[in-house]
Each structure stands twice: as structure tokens, then as C-alpha cells.
N, C-alpha and C positions, 0 to 999 in steps of 0.2 A: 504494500500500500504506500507506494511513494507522491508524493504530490507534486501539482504540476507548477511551475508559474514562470517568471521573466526577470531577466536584470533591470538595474535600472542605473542609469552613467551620471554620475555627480558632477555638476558643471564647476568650471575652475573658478573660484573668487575671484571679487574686482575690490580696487583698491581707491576708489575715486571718489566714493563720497565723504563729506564734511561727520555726517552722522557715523559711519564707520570707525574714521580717525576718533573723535569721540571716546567711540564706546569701548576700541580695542586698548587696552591698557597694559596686557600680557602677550608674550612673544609667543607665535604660533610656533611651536619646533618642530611638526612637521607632522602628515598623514601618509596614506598609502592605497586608499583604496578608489575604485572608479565603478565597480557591478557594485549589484545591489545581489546577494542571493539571500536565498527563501531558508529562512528556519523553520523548519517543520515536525513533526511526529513526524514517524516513518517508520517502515515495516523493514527491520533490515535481518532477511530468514526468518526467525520468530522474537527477535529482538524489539519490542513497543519503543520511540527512543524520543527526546525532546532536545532535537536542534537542528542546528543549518544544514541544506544541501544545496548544491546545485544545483540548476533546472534550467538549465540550458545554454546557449553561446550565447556572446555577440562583441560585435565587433570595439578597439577601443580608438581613440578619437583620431592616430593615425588609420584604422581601418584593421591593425592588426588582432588577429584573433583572439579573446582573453583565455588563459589557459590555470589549470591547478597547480603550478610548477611554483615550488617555493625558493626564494632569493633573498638575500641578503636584504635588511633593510637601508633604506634611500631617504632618510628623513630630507625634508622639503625648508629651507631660515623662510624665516618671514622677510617683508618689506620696511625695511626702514621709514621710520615716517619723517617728511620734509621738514614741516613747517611747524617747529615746537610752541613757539609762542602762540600763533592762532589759535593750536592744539587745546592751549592753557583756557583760551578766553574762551570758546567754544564749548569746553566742558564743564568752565563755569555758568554759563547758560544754561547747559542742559541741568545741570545739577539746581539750579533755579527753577527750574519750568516743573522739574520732577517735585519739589518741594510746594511749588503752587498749588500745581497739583492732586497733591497728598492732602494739603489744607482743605480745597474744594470738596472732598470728600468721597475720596476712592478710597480707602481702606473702610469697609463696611463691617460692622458685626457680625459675629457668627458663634453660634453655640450657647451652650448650657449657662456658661457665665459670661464676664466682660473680659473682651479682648487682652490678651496677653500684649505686653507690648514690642515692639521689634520683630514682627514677623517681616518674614524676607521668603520670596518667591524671586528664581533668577535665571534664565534661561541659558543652557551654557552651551547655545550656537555660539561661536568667536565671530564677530563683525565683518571679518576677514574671509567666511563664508556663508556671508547672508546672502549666495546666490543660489545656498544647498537647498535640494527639497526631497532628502530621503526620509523613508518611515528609519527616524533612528531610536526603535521601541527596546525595550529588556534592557533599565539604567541600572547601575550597582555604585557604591562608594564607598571609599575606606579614607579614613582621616589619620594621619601621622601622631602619635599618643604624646610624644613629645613636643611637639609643636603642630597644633591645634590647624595652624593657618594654612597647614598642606594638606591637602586631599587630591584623591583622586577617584576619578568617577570611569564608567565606560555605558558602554550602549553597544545598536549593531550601528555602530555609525564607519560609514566606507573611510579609505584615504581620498581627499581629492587632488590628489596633485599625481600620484605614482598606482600603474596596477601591480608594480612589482616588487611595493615595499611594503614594511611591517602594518599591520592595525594597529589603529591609537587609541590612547586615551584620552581623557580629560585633565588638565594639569590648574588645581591651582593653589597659589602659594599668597593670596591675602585673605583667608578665611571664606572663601566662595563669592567673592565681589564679582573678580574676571577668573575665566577660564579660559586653555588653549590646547589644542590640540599637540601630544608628543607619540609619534610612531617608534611605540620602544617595544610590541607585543612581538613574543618568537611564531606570528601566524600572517600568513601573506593576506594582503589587502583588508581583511575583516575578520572577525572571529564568528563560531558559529555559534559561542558561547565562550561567556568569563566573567567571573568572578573576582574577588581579589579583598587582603585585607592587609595590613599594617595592625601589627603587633598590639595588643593592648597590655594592663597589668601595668607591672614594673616601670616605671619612668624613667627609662634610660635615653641614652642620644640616638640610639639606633631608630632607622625610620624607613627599614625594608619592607619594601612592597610584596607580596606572594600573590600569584595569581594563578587560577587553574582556567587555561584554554583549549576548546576543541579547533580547533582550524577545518575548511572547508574542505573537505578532501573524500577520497571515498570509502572512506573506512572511519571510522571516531576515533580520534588520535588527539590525546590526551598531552599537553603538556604543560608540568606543574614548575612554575620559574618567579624569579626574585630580580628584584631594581633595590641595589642602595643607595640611588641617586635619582629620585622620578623628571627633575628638572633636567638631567642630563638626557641626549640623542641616543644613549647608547643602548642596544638592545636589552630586553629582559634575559639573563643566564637562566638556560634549560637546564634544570635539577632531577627530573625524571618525564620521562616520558613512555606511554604505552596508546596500546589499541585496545577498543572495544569495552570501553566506559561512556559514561551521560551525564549532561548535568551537574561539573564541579561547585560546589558550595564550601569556600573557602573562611577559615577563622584560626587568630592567630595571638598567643598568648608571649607576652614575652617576660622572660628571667635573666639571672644574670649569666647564665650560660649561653646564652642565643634563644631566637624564637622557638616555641615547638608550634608546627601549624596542623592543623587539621582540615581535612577537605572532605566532603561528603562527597560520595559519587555514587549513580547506579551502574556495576562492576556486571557486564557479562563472561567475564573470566572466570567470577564463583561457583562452584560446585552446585550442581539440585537447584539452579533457580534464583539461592539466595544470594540477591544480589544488591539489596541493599550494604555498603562499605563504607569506612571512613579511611582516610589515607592518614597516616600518621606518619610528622617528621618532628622529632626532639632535639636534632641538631642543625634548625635555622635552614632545613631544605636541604642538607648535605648527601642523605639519604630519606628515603620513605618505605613504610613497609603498611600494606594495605590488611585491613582488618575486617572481616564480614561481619555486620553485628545483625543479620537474620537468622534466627533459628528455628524458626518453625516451617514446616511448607509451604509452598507459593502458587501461583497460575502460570508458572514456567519463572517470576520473573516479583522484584518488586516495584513500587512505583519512580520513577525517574526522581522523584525529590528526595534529598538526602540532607539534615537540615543539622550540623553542630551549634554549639552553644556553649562557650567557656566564660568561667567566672575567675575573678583574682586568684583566690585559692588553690586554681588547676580542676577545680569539679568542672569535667566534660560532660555534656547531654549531648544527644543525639534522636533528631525524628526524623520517623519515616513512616513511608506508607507501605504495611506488608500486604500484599496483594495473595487475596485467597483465590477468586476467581473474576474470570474476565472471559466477556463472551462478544468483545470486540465492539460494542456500545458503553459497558458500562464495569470499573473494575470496583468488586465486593472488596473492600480491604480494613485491615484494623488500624488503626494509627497508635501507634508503638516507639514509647520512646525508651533509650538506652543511657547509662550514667556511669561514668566512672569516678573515681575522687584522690587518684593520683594521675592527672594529666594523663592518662594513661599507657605510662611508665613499666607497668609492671607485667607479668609474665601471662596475664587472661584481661586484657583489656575490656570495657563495656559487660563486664559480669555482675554488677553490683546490684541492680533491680530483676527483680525478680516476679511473674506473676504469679499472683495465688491460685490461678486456674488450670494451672499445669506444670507453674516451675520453671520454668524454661525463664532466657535470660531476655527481660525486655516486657515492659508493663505494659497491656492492652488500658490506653485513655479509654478508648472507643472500640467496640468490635462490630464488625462486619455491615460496615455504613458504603453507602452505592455512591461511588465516583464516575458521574457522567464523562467521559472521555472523545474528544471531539477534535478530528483533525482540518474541522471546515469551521466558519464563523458560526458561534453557536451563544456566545451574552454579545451582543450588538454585534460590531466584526472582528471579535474577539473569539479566542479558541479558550479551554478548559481543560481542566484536568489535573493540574500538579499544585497547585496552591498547596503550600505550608512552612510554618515557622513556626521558631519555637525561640523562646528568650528568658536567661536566668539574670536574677538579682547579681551585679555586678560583686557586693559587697554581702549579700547574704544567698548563699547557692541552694540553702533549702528551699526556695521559693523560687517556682520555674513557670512559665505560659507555654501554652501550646495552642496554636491557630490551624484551621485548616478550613479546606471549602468542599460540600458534597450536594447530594440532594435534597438538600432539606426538605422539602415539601411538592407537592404536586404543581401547588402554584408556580414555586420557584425553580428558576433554571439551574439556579449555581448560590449555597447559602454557606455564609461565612458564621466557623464557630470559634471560640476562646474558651478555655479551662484554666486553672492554675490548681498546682501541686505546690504546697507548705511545708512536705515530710519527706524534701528529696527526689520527688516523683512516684515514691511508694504510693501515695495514692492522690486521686485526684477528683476535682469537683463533679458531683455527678449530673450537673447540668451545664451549658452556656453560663457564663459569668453574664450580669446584668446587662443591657446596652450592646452586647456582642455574638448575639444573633442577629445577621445583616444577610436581607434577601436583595437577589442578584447583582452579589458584588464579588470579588476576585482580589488577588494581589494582597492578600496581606502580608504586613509586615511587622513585630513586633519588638521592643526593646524595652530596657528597665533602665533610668537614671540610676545616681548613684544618692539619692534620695529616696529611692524606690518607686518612685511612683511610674507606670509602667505605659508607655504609648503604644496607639494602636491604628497604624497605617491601609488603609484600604481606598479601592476604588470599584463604586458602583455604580449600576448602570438606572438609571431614576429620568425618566418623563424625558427618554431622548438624549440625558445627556450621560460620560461620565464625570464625577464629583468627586473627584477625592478627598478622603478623611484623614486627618489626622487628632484622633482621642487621648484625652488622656483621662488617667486615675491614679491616686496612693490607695483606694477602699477597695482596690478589684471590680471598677467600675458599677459599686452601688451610687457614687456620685462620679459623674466626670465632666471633661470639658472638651466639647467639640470646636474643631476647625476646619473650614473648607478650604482648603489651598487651591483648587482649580474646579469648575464648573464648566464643562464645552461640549462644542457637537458630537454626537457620539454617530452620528451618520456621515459626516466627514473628516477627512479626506478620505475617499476610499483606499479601501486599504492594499499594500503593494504585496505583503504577504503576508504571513501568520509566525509569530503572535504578532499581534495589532498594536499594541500596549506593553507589551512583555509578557510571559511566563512568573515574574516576579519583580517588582519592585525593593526599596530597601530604607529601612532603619536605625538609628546609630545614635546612641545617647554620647556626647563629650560636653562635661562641666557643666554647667547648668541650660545645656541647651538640649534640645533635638534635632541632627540632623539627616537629613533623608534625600531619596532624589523617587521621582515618576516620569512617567510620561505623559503626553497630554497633546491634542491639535494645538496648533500654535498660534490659534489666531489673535493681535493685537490689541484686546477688546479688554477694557480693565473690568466690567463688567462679567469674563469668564477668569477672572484673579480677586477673590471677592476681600482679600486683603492686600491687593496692590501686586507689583509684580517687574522686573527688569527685562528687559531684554536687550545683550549685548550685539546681537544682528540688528539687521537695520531693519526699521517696522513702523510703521505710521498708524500711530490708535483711534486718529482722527478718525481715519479712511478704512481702519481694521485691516489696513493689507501691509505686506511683505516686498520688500525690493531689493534689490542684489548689491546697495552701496549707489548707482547711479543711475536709479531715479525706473527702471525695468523692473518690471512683477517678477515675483515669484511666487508661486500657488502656496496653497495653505498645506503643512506637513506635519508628520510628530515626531515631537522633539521631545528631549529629555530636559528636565527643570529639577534643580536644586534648590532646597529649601531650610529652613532653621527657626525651630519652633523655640521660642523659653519653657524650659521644665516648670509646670507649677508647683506651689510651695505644697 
């Protein structure tokens, strides 16, 4: 069951408007890619899988053929910009007109109580290709533990300058102002999936990046690699690599020895099916040694999401969905999470929980709940299927969440649930936490401040549009506080392939904040940013429309946006 669809060629940036100069304030270091290919489920023998394929040729803007041949990467300097002083006066305008603005009264209300203050919604196209209009859906982000102001983000977003150089990411080094693109990924022009996290815990200088990449190829080739310099051109070092895994899910704890990271993947190299694994490296990526943590039987196979969760201490969680049965519409599965509480260090990794109904290692939340499975648009033009997260109390690991989305009901297409376990995961609440049963939505995300108070990231599809939430609670959502960070068409743009949105969006507690990224249409309209909102491409809110920098449309697309919520008290 492979799926059909078409590239799509990312036009070069221009460098010509007043607004661009502006808004670009970070050096592009450079991209790679020119096709657009289709991430997809897909039937590979009997392997169910969730990511990119190819689907078909086409030509690149000399006419030459695009091919899977992987190359060195070719990062792209930016353009120097001329005219500094204009530069200055021009940005003080805009930084005027954005503050009028704001007074006029575009940051509107929203939620259970009164607006938190400093929210920041920020679109992290670079000005420098506000000519781009690719679906650049499935954001992720991982923020630098020592220095806050580094993050970096990814998406499927192509290179536009090279078909033969590395996929980038997102770089930005002033707390998510600007962003810019660095082609430092070891996967030629785009990823078909990636992840990635910077070390938490320990407050050290270290500020390596780990990331798990599928590249487009035709086989799923896995490769798990580190940056300890994300500003820098230079490619990510490949630490391991293999074939015939899905879906890495990267987290990373760090000590004074070096990081140990953990990657979630679904592993068809496992014996009988189970294939739920976590990859474990305790010397900072130098080696990894994969660990199955399914033990019960399968439907040949578990579900593609494979979700870690480390707390200061080294207490490891792990969820997934163990797949009992699938009869190619809909997979019967338990959602089962796994715990260890020496980082798992020791000689039976992920053995620590245990169910009461058979022993076996790994507690049934839930058992045998119907996962609609959908490789065509099935919530708006969105696909289903893998939603799930789980997040422990940074500072207290007996206290863990788990999220996930299934059938909830006949009405509903796709219904999002939350639990929390107090006793380590031994047991857990026997219903949805308050406020956290949500019909037809997707994408959750979940995190716990170091406050405890625990957010709850999602995006549903309501009267047309998607809205995405960001919640929060310290009561386990007997009271909490909603935010709509984006409200927009959910029937455009049409969509270029699947996922629409992504497979998973992301959440990330640092200091007294929230920060997170989504996806969303892009269109300029402060009225679909109901608390305001940046855009560093060039965009006119007047007119709602998109231009390449010199004054030419460019259609409405989806983009990835960063944001940063204040932890309530």
C-alpha cells in the first residue's frame, strides 16, 4: 500500500525588499533541498511504517533529473546586506507600527482566566525565503539547557538553494526572535523524519544537539548523529546508523560524564513483532545499543510511536502503543508504558513496572482501545493514527502524563485523552483527567514545568478550522488555563501530501516558560493569531497575503511557528 503523489521545487529567495532587510536579522547558513517528497504510511512487505517516500521524478531547475544519491553537504552564506543604517531606521518603524498595533488591540483574550503576559507567536520562515510555498508540516524543537537562547527547530522543510546538499534546520541563537536556516543534517535535501534534542539535567557548557533521521531512500535508514556546534556549516557526525526502523523520538539527559540519549523507534529488526525499542546511548552517542521494551504479543508489529521521557534523576518512561490486532482500518492496541530508574544503566533495562494482569514488564494505562488508522485525509486533510506523548515531572518522576488519541466515540473521528500516574506509573487514573477529553483533535503534546504545573499542547479541528491549544494546570486540570495560539483555515491550502500538519507537534518546559512549535496555514490575518503573532517572511496583514520580498505573491502555505507560553504560578 504505497501512496501516490508529486514533488514540489522550492523557488530561490529574493533579496530586494525593504521588509525582508527588516525582518532578516540572522544569517541564513544555508539549505539543501529543491523536491518536495510525500511522507507517508506505507506498506513496506508487512511492515505498517510512518514516513517519507518518494513518489516520483522531476526535473531540477537546470532540467537535470532529481535522483536519491546522497552527497556531501553544500551549505548555501547568505547575502550581505548593503545598507546598514537604512537597515536601522526601517526597523525602527516597523518595531513602531508592530507596537501601535498591539495597543489597537490584536492581542485578544482567550481562556479560563486572564491572559498571561508575553505571549509570542513567531513564524520561523527567514525573510530571505519569503518566496517559499512548501507544506513545511511535522515541527520539532530542542532548546540548549545551558543557554536558553539556542534552539533549534526542524520541519519537512526542503533546501532551496542545493538538490545535492544536506536538510536543515532551524537555527536560532536570540531566544526565538529570528531564525535561519543551517544545512548541517547527514540526509540529502530533506528528511523523511527527525527529531532531535539537547541534553537536559545537569547544567553544564555542553550544548550537543542528537538527532534521529530517516532520509528518503528506499529502505528506512536510520541515522542517529550529534552537532556540538549548531551555528556552525558543519555536518551532523553519524554515530550509528541502521535499516528498517520508524519514527525516531529523541531525548536527552545530561551528566557529568557526557549525555546519555534515548531514542524511541519502531524496530523491525525485533524478534515476534515486538517492535516497539528505545535506543540507548550513555556515552554522549559514542555507541548505542537498542533495547525492545514489548513483551507481550503483537499484530505482527507495534505502533510507529515510541515516546521517552527522562526526569533529572535518570527515571526513564517510555510509551507506546502495543498493537494486539489490526485488520488494516483500525489497530486494537493497549497503551503501555515502560520505567526504568537508573537511566537505564543496568543489566534489564525498562523492567521496573510491572502489570498486575499478567506480570509481564510494562503497565496497561489502557487496554485494547480502537486506533483509527488512515493513510488518506481522514480529521480535515489530515491523516491519523500515531498521536502520543507522555511527560514526567522534571523535579518529581513519581508523577508522569500520558496522552494519546483513538476512537473515542461514534460521533468522533479522532479523540484526544490525558491520564496521570503519582506512584511511578504503577498505576494510573482511571478516567481522562478533567478538561482532557478533546473531540476531533490530534497532535498532542505534553510537558511538566519545573513548578509542576503540566501543559497540554493540541490541535483540533472545530467549525472549519484548526485551533490550536495550549493548556495548562498544577491540579491535573481540575482548574486550568487555556490559550489559542492559532485559529485558521482548515480547508486550505490544499494539501501537497500527508501529514498535513504533522504526525506530531512539540512541547518543552525551560524556566518559567513554555516553549513549543506547530504548524498552521500561514495566512497574515492577526485575527487567525488571537494573541498576536511575527512573521519574519514578508507578508502584508493588511491584504492577508504573502510576497517573495519584491512586491510578487506567493500563495498561502504551512509553515511551522514557534511559540512561548509563561508557566502559570
Amino acid at each position: 500500500m504505497q501512496a501516490g503523489g508529486s514533488f514540489f521545487v522550492l523557488r530561490k529567495a529574493r533579496y530586494k525588499s525593504v521588509l525582508a532587510i527588516v525582518q532578516e536579522r540572522a544569517p541564513v547558513y544555508g539549505t539543501n533541498q529543491v523536491e518536495r517528497t510525500a511522507p507517508q504510511y506505507a506498506w513496506h512487505g508487512t511492515r505498517l511504517t510512518c514516513r517519507r517516500t518518494l513518489r516520483g521524478r522531476k526535473s531540477g531547475p537546470a532540467g537535470e533529473p532529481i535522483t536519491g544519491e546522497t552527497t556531501s553537504m553544500k551549505a548555501v552564506a547568505s547575502s550581505c546586506l548593503r545598507y546598514p543604517a537604512f537597515v536601522r531606521f526601517a526597523a525602527r518603524f516597523a518595531l513602531l507600527a508592530i507596537t501601535v498595533a498591539m495597543a489597537a488591540g490584536f492581542l485578544v483574550t482567550r481562556g479560563q482566566s486572564p491572559d498571561p503576559p508575553s505571549i509570542k507567536v513567531i513564524n520561523l520562515i527567514p525573510a530571505s525565503l519569503s518566496g517559499e510555498s512548501n507544506q513545511d508540516s511535522e515541527p520539532f524543537l530542542a532548546i540548549q539547557n545551558a543557554n536558553p537562547q539556542v534552539m533549534v527547530a526542524s520541519a519537512f522543510t526542503p533546501n532551496p538553494f542545493s538538490m545535492t546538499g544536506n536538510a536543515p534546520v532551524y537555527v536560532s541563537q536570540d531566544g526565538g526572535k529570528t531564525w535561519a536556516l543551517n544545512a548541517i543534517t547527514p540526509v540529502q535535501r530533506m528528511t523523511c523524519d527527525i527529531t532531535h534534542a539537547m541534553a537536559t539535567g545537569e547544567n553544564h557548557p555542553r550544548g550537543d544537539l542528537h538527532a534521529g533521521t530517516l532520509a528518503c531512500a528506499s529502505g528506512i535508514i536510520l541515522n542517529e548523529s550529534e552537532s556540538n556546534d549548531v551555528s556552525s556549516s558543519a555536518t551532523m557526525n553519524v554515530q550509528s546508523t541502521r535499516g528498517n526502523v520508524d519514527q525516531p523520538f529523541v531525548r536527552a539527559l545530561g551528566v557529568t560524564s557526557g549525555d546519555r540519549i534515548y531514542v524511541g523507534v519502531n524496530d523491525f529488526n525485533q524478534a515476534n513483532g515486538r517492535t516497539a525499542t528505545v535506543d540507548v546511548s550513555l556515552d554522549g552517542g559514542t555507541t548505542y545499543k537498542s533495547i525492545p521494551i514489548e513483551t507481550r504479543k503483537t499484530a505482527g508489529q507495534d505502533g510507529p510511536s515510541v515516546r521517552p521521557a527522562v526526569a533529572n534523576d535518570g527515571t526513564v518512561y517510555a510509551a507506546f502503543f502495543g498493537w494486539r490486532r489490526f485488520d488494516g482500518k483500525t489497530a486494537t492496541s493497549d497503551i503501555v508504558v515502560v520505567r526504568d530508574d537508573a537511566a537505564a544503566t543496568g543489566p534489564n533495562p525498562f523492567q521496573m513496572l510491572k502489570d498486575p494482569s499478567d506480570q509481564s514488564p510494562g503497565v496497561l494505562v489502557v487496554k485494547r482501545v480502537p486506533i483509527p488508522w488512515s493513510n488518506a485525509p481522514a480529521l480535515g486533510q489530515e491523516r491519523i493514527g500515531s498521536t502520543l506523548s507522555i511527560a514526567v515531572d522534571p523535579n518529581n518522576s513519581s508523577t508522569v502524563y500520558v496522552g494519546w488519541a483513538d476512537k473515542g466515540s461514534k460521533k468522533d473521528i479522532y479523540t484526544l485523552h490525558v491520564r496521570r500516574s503519582t506512584d511511578r506509573g504503577a498505576t494510573w487514573s482511571k478516567t481522562d483527567l478533567p478538561r482532557t477529553t478533546i473531540h476531533n483533535a490530534t497532535n498532542v503534546a505534553l510537558a511538566v514545568a519545573n513548578n509542576g504545573v503540566v501543559g497540554f499542547l493540541y490541535q483540533q479541528l472545530s467549525g472549519g478550522r484548526w485551533v490550536t491549544h495550549l493548556t495548562q494546570s498544577h491540579d491535573a486540570f481540575t482548574t486550568s488555563q487555556d490559550v489559542v495560539l492559532a485559529t485558521v483555515p482548515a480547508n486550505e491550502p490544499a494539501g501537497q501530501f500527508l501529514p498535513y500538519l504533522g504526525d506530531y507537534d512539540y512541547l518543552l518546559s525551560v524556566g518559567n516558560e513554555f516553549r513549543g512549535v506547530f504548524c498552521a496555514n500561514n495566512t497574515p490575518a492577526f485575527a487567525n493569531f488571537p494573541h498576536g503573532v511575527t512573521f519574519q517572511r514578508a507578508a502584508d496583514f493588511n491584504a492577508k497575503t504573502l510576497n517573495d520580498g519584491s512586491g510578487n505573491p506567493v500563495p498561502i502555505s504551512i509553515d511551522p511557528f514557534y511559540f512561548s507560553v509563561p508557566v502559570i504560578p
